[in-house]
C-alpha positions in Angstrom: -5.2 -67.0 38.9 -8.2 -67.5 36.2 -11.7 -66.3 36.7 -13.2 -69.6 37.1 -10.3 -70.3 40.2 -10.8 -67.4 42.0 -14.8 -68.5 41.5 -13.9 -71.8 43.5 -11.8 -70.3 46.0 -14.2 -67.8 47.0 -17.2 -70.7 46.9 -15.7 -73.4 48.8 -12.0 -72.2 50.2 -8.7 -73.1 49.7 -9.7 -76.7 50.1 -10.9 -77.1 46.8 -7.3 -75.8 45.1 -4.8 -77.4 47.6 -5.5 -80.4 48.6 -2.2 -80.8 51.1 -4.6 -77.8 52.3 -7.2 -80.3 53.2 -4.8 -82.7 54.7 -2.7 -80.7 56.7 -4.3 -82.4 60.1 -2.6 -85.4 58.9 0.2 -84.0 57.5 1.0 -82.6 60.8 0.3 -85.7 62.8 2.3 -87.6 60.9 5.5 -84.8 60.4 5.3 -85.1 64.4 5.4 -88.4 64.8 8.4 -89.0 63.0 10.4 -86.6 64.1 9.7 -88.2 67.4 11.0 -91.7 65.9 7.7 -93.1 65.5 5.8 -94.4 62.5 3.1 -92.7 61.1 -0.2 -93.5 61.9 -1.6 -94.4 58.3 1.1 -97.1 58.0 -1.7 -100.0 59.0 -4.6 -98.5 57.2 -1.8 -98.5 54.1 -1.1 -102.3 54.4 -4.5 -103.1 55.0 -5.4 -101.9 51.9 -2.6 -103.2 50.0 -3.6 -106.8 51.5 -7.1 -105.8 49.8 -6.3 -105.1 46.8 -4.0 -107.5 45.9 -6.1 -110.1 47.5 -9.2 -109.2 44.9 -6.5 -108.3 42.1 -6.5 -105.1 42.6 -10.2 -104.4 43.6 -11.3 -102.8 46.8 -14.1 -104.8 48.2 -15.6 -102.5 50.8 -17.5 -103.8 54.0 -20.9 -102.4 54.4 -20.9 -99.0 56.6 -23.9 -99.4 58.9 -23.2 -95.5 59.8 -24.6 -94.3 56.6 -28.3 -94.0 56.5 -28.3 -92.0 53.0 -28.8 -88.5 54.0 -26.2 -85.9 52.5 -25.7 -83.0 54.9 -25.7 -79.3 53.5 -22.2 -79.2 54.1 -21.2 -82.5 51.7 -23.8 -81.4 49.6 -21.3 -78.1 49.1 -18.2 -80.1 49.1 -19.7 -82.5 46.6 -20.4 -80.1 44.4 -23.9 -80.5 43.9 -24.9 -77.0 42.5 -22.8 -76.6 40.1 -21.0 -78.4 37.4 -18.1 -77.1 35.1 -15.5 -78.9 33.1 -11.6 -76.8 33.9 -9.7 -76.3 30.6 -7.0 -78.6 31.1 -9.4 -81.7 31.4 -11.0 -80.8 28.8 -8.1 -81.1 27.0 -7.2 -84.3 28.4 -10.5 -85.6 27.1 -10.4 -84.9 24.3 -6.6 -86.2 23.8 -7.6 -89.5 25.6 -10.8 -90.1 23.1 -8.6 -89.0 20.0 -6.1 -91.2 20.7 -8.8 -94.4 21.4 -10.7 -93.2 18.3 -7.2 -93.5 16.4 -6.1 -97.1 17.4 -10.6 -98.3 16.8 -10.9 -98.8 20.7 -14.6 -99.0 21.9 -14.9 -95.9 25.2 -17.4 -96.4 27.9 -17.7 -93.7 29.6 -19.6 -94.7 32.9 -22.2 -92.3 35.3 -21.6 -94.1 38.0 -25.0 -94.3 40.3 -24.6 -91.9 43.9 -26.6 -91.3 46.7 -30.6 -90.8 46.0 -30.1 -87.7 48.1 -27.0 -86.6 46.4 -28.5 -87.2 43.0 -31.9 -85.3 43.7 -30.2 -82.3 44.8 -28.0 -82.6 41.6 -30.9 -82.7 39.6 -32.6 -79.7 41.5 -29.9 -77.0 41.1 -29.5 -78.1 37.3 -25.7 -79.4 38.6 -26.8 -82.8 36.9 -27.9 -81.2 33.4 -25.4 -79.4 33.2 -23.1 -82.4 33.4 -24.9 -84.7 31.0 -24.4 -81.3 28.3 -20.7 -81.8 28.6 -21.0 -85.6 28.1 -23.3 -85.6 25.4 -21.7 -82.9 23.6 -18.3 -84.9 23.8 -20.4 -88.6 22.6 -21.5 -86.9 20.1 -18.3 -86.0 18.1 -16.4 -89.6 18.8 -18.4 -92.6 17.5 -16.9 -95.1 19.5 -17.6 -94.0 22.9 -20.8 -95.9 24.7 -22.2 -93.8 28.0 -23.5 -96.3 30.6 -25.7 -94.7 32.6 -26.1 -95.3 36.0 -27.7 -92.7 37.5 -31.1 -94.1 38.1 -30.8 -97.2 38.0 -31.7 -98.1 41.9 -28.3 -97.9 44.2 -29.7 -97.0 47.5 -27.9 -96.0 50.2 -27.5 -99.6 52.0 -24.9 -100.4 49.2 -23.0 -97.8 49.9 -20.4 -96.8 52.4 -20.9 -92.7 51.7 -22.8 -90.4 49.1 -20.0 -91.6 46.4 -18.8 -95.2 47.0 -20.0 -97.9 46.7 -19.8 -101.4 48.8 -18.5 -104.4 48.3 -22.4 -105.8 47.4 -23.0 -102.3 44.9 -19.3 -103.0 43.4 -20.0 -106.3 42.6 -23.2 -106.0 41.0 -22.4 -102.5 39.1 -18.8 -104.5 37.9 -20.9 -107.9 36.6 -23.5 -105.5 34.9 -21.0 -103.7 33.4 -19.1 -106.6 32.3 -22.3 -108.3 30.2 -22.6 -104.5 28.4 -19.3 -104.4 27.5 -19.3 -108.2 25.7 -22.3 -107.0 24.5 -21.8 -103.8 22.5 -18.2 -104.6 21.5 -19.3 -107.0 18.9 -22.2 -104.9 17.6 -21.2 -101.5 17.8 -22.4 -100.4 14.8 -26.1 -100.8 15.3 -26.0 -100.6 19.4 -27.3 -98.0 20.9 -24.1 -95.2 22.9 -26.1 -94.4 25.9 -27.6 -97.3 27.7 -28.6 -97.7 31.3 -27.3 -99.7 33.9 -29.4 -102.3 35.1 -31.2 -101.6 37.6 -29.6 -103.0 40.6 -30.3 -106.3 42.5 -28.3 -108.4 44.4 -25.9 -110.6 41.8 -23.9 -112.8 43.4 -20.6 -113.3 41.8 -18.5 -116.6 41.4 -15.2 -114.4 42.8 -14.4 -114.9 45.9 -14.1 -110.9 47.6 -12.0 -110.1 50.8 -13.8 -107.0 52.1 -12.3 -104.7 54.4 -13.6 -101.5 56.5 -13.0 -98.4 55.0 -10.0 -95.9 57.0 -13.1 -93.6 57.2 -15.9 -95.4 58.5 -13.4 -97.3 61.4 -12.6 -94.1 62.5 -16.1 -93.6 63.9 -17.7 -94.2 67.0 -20.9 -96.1 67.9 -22.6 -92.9 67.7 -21.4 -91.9 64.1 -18.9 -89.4 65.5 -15.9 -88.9 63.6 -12.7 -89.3 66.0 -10.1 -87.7 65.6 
């Protein structure tokens, strides 16, 4: 096991490494069940997804999660990663393999910084976490001229288009994908004088011509009135 490894499992557990680790609460449950001769319990929550996605063509259009009021507990803020950043070997690699290969064939990159929670984000940019990140971005924009960085960091998601720290709702998706859409016909056609780090609009409510079927996320249906998980 590597230095930087054994750095993560003592930081944050065997969690982080294994993620059947993680899941082994489900795992179990579900192991139990059919040996008993009944289905597993994530066969509804799998065909209600399935009906989502291929109902917005392969988009998941989240419902709004009236549980989440924005904060980030200590304990996400750990899982989450805010207070560090580091980039493992083998992706590195892969990045760097992925924007060869577009940089071969002239394909225009954008590589998106996709907006979080304030709280999230604030503590990211507290512990240095978020600097660190933008160094490792920046230092890979800067050897590939065809990737664009969209930058949506600060660009005003609160948490009431959000479902969690990380994901955004069916109202954030939208906008963030119809933004994204108009820079992306934009800078294609002028990429030699446009600039390759732009920020997302900053977000208001754009209402899109595509009609979305939203659905409740697994997670947020698994809690009570009182914002208790159940398991």
């Amino acid at each position: 096991m590597d230095r930087r490894r054994r750095q993560v499992l003592r930081a944050h557990g065997t969690e982080s490494l294994a993620p059947t680790v993680r899941a082994r609460h489900d795992i179990r449950i579900n192991i139990l069940l059919a040996l008993q001769g009944n289905p597993g319990n994530l066969g509804p929550v799998t065909r209600a997804y399935d009906r989502n996605w291929n109902a917005n063509a392969g988009g998941q259009a989240t419902a709004k999660n009236a549980f989440y009021d924005g904060t980030v507990e200590p304990e996400l803020q750990r899982k989450l990663l805010s207070h560090a950043f580091w980039c493992n070997r083998v992706n590195r690699a892969y990045v760097r393999r992925f924007l060869d290969l577009a940089a071969r064939h002239h394909i225009t990159v954008f590589w998106v910084l996709t907006p979080i929670a304030p709280a999230l984000q604030q503590e990211r940019e507290r512990t240095g976490a978020d600097a660190k990140h933008e160094q490792f971005v920046r230092s890979m924009v800067a050897q590939y001229t065809n990737v664009v960085v969209v930058d949506g960091r600060h660009s005003g998601y609160d948490h009431r288009v959000m479902i969690d720290p990380i994901h955004l709702d069916c109202q954030g998706a939208s906008t963030m994908s119809a933004d994204l859409a108009d820079l992306v016909g934009s800078h294609v056609p002028s990429m030699g004088n446009a600039s390759r780090w732009v920020p997302l609009p900053a977000f208001r409510d754009v209402r899109t011509e595509v009609l979305l079927e939203e659905i409740v996320d697994f997670n947020v249906a698994m809690r009570d009135q009182t914002g208790r998980r159940l398991r």
